[in-house]
LODRENVEX-200519 format. One record per residue (C-alpha): residue number from 0; residue in one letter; y, x, z. Coordinates in Angstrom, 2 decimals. Layout:
N
R;NUM;A;Y;X;Z
...
***
This chain:
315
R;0;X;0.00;0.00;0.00
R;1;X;3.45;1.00;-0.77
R;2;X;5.82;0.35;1.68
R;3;X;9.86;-0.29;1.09
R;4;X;10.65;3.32;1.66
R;5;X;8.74;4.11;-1.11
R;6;X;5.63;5.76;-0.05
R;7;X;2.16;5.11;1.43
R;8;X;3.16;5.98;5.16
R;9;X;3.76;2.96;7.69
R;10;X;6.94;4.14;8.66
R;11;X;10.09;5.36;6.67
R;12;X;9.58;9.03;7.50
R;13;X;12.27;11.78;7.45
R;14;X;9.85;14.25;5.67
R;15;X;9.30;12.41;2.60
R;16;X;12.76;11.25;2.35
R;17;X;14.05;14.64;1.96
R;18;X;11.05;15.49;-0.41
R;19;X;12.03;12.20;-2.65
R;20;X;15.44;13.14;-2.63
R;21;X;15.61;16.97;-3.00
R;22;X;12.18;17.45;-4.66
R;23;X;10.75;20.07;-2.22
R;24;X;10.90;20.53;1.71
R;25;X;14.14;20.72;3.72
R;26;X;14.64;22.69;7.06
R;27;X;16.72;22.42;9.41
R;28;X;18.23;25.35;11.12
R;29;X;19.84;25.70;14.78
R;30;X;22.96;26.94;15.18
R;31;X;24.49;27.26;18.72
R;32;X;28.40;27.08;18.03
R;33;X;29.62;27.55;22.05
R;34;X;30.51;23.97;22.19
R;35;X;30.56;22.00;25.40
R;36;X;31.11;18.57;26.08
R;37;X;34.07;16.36;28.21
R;38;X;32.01;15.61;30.93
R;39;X;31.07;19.62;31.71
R;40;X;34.70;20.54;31.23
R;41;X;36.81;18.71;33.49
R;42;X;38.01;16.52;30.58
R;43;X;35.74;13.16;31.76
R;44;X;33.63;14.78;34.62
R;45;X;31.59;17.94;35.45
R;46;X;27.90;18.58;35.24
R;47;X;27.25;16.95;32.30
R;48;X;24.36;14.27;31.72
R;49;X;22.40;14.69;34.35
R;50;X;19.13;15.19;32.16
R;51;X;20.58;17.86;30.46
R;52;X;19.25;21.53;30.44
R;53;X;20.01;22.63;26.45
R;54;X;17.61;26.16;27.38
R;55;X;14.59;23.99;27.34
R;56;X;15.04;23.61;23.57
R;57;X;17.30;25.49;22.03
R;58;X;15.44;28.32;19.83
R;59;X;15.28;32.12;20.85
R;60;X;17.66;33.09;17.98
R;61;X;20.43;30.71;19.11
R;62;X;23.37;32.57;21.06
R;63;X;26.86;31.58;20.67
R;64;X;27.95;35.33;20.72
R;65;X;26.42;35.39;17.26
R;66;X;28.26;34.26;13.94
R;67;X;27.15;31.40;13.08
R;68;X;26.07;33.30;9.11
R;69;X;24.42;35.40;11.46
R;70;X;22.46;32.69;13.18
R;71;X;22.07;31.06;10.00
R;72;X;20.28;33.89;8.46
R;73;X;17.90;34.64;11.45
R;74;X;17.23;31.04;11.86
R;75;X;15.79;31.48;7.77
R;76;X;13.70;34.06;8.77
R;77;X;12.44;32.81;11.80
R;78;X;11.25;29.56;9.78
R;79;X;10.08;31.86;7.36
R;80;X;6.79;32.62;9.36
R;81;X;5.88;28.72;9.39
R;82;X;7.33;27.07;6.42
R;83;X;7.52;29.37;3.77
R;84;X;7.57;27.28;0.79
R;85;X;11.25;26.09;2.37
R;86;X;13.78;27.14;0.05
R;87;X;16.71;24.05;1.33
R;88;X;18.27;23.68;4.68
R;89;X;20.42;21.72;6.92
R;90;X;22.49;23.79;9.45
R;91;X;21.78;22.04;12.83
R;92;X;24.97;22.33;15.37
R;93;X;22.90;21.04;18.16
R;94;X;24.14;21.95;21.82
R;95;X;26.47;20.07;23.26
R;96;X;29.20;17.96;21.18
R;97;X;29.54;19.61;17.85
R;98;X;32.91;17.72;17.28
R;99;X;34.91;18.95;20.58
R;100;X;37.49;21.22;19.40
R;101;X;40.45;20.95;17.04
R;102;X;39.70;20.17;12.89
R;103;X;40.71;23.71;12.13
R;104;X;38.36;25.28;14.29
R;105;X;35.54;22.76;13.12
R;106;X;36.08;23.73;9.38
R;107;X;36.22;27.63;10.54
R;108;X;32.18;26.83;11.85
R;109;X;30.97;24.07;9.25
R;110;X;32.27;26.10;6.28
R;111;X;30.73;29.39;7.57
R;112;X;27.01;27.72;7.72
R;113;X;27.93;25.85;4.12
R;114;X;28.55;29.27;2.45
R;115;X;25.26;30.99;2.85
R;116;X;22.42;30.74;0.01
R;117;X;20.02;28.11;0.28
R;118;X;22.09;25.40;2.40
R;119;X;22.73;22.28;1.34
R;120;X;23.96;20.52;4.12
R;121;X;24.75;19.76;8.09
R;122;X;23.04;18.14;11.10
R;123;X;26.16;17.72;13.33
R;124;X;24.94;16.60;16.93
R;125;X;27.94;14.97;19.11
R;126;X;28.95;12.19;21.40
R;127;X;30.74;8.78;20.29
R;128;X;33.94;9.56;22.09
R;129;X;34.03;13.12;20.33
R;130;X;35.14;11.86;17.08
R;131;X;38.66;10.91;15.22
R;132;X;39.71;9.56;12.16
R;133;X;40.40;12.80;11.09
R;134;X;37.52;14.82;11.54
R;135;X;35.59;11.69;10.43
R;136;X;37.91;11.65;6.75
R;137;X;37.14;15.67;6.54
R;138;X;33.88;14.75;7.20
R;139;X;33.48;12.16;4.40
R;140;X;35.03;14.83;1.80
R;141;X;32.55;17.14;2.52
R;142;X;29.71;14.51;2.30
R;143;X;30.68;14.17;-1.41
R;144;X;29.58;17.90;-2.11
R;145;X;26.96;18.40;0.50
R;146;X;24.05;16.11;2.48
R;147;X;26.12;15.58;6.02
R;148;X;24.39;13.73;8.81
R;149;X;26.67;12.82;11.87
R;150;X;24.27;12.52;14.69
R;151;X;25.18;10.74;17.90
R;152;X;23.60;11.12;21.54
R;153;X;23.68;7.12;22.75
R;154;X;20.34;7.33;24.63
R;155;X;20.88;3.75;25.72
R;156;X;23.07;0.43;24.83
R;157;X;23.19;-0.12;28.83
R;158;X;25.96;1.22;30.48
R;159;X;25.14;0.89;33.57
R;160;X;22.40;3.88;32.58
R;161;X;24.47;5.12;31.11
R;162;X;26.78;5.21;34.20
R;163;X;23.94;6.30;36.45
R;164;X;22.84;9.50;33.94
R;165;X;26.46;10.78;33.50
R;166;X;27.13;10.18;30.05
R;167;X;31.03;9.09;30.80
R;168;X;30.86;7.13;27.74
R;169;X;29.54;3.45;26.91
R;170;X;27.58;1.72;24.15
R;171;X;30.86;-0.15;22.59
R;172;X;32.18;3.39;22.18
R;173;X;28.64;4.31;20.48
R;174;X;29.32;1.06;18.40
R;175;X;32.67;1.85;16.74
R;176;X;31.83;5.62;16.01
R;177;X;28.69;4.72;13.89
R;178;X;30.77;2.09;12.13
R;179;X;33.59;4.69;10.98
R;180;X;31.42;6.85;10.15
R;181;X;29.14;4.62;7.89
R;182;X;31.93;3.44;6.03
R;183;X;33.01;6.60;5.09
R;184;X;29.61;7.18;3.51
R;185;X;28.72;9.47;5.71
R;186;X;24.96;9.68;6.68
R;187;X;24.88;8.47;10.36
R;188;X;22.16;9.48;13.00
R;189;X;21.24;8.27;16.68
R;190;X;19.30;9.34;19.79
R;191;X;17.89;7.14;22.15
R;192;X;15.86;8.35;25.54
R;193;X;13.03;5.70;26.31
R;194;X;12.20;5.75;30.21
R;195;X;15.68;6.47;31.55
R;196;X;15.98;5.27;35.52
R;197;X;16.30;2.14;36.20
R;198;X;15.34;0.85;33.05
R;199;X;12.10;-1.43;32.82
R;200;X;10.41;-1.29;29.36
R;201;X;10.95;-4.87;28.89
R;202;X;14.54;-3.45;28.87
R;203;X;13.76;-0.77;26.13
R;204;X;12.21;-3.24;24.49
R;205;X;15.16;-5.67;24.62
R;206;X;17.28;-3.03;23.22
R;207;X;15.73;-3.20;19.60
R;208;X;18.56;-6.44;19.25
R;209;X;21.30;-4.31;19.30
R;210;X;19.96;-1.27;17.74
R;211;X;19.23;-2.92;15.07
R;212;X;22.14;-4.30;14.05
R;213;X;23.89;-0.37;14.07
R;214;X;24.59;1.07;10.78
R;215;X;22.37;3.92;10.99
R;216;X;20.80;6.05;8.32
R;217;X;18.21;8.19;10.91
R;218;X;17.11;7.49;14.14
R;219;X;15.91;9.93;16.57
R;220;X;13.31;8.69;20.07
R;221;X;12.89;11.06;22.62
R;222;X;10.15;9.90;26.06
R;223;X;12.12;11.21;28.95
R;224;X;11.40;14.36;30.59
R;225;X;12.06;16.20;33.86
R;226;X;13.82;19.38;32.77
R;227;X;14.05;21.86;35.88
R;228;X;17.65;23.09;36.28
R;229;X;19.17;19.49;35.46
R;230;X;20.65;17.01;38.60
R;231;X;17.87;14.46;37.12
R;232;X;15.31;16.89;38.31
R;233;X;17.11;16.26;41.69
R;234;X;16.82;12.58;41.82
R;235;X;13.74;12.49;40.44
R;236;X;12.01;13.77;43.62
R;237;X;14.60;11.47;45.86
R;238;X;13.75;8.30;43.59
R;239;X;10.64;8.66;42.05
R;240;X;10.30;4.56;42.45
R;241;X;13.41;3.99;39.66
R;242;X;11.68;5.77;36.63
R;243;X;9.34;4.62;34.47
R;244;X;8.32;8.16;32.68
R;245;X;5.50;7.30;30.28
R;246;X;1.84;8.62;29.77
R;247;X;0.85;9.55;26.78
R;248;X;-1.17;6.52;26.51
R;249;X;1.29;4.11;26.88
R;250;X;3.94;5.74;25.39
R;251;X;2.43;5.57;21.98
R;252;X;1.17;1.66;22.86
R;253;X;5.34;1.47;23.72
R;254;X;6.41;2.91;20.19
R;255;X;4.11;1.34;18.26
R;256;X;4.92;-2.07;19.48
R;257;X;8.45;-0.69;18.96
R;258;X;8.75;0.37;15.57
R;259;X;6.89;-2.92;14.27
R;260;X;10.01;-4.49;15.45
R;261;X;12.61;-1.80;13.86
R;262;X;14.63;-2.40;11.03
R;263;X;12.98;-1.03;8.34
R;264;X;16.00;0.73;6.75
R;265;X;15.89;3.64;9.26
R;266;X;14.68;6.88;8.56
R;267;X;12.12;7.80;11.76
R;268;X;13.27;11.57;12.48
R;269;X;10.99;12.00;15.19
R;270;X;9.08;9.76;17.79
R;271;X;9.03;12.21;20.40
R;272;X;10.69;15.29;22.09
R;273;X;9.01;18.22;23.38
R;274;X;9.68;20.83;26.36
R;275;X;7.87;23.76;27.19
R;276;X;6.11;22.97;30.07
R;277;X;7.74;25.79;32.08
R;278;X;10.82;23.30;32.17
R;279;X;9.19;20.72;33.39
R;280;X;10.06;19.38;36.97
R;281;X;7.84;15.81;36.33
R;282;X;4.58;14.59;34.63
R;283;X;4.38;16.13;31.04
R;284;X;1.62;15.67;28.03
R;285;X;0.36;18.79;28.01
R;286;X;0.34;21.14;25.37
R;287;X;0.37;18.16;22.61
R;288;X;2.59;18.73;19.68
R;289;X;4.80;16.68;18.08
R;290;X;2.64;16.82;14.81
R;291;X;-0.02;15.53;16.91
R;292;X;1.86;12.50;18.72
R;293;X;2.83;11.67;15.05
R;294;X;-0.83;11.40;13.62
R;295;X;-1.39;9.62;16.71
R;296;X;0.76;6.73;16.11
R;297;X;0.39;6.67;12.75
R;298;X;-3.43;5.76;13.49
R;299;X;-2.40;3.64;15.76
R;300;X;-0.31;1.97;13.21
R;301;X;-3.19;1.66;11.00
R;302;X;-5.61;0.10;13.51
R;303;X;-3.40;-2.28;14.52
R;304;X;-2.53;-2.99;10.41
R;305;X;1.22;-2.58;11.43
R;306;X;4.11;-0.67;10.27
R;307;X;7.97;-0.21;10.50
R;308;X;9.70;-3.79;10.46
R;309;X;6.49;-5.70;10.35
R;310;X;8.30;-8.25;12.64
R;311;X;11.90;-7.41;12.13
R;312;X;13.86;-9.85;12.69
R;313;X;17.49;-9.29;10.67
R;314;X;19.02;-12.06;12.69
***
């Protein structure tokens, strides 16, 4: 069976995307840029989210000391070793808000990772109240020569989480950024954490109403983890009773049941995040990959005869 994204896999992967619209295989590379965010620097708050340790996965080539065509370049070799047929990549400015500083000094980075051999675009990772209508219109100009994905941390549509986690932003902000930015044709991303505290998964489930209705191009799901060094590790062992971390068991029941719901027009970046276990403060998986947990639900998706936006609802 085909499915409306155009190939035989029951749900609109990201791979296969890029491979339909580039013709080959495109990487991303990390690039760590020195960012930091309004609610580390005083701006909103300090500390930052409080589930927040960037170490536990940013790569060993990422320093901020580095130019980013340096970075760029290792990052190319680094892939090298594991995906050598690569010849295309997106330049990934992941830590932090990739957005806070001034439009000059954002053109300085973005241009610098544009110019070297072999990219053809950005991943740029940032928070709703990080964006203008200026940056977005620079944005949108470079979208017409390159592939530009604005990707924004929302983690969940309920503020009071969202209170509770630090994120000194809410879910109407997360609203109005992703609508600028999708009408500027500009490829627009999302994150969302599944098993923050205090949130049942009847809530996560409820969610899907208003995610759906977002203009997104990508969509990114991450279970929650217990990263040592983070103020969540903290709480976690003072209110073990207000999370509801998954198993791996139910965590791929949870997405499946999810994604049969999800509009079908969003590209599925990833279903799952992973940690090293040496981060971990709380229950992990083990040493399962995130190419396993994806051949995992996708057989779970085939023995339940489901797949993206079986039963969504566009209402």
């Amino acid at each position: 069976m085909i499915y409306p994204w155009g190939h035989d896999r029951r749900y609109n992967a990201y791979a296969p995307y890029f491979k339909k619209l580039f013709g080959e295989r495109v990487q991303k590379i990390s690039v760590d840029a020195g960012f930091t965010c309004p609610n580390r620097d005083g701006a909103k708050s300090r500390g930052g989210c409080t589930y927040c340790n960037n170490d536990a996965f940013n790569p060993s080539y990422c320093h901020p000391e580095k130019p980013i065509e340096q970075q760029v370049l290792e990052g190319i070799e680094f892939h090298k070793v594991r995906y050598r047929r690569a010849k295309k990549y997106l330049v990934y400015f992941q830590p932090y808000s990739n957005t806070y500083a001034p439009l000059d000094e954002l053109k300085n980075l973005y241009e610098a990772a544009l110019s070297q051999t072999g990219v053809v675009g950005l991943v740029i990772s940032t928070r709703p109240d990080c964006i203008d209508e200026a940056k977005l219109d620079y944005l949108a100009e470079l979208s017409g020569q390159f592939y530009i994905v604005l990707e924004y941390g929302i983690e969940s549509i309920y503020n009071e989480t969202l209170i509770r986690i630090n994120r000194q932003d809410t879910f109407e902000q997360a609203q109005i950024a992703i609508s600028e930015t999708a009408k500027r044709g500009i490829h627009t991303g999302a994150h969302f954490i599944f098993g923050l505290p205090g949130e049942s998964r009847e809530m996560m489930m409820e969610s899907l109403h208003e995610i759906n209705r977002l203009s997104l191009s990508s969509i990114k799901f991450h279970q929650l983890q217990i990263v040592e060094g983070t103020q969540m590790a903290g709480d976690y062992k003072k209110n073990e009773e207000s999370y509801s971390l998954f198993s791996f068991k139910e965590y791929v029941d949870f997405i499946v049941r999810f994604v049969e719901k999800l509009n079908p027009g969003f590209i599925i970046e990833r279903f799952a995040g992973e940690v090293p276990p040496r981060f971990l403060a709380g229950p992990g998986w083990g040493l399962i990959r995130n190419d396993q947990i994806n051949v995992t639900i996708e057989k779970e998706l085939a023995n339940r005869d489901t797949w993206q936006g079986k039963f969504f609802n566009p209402k």
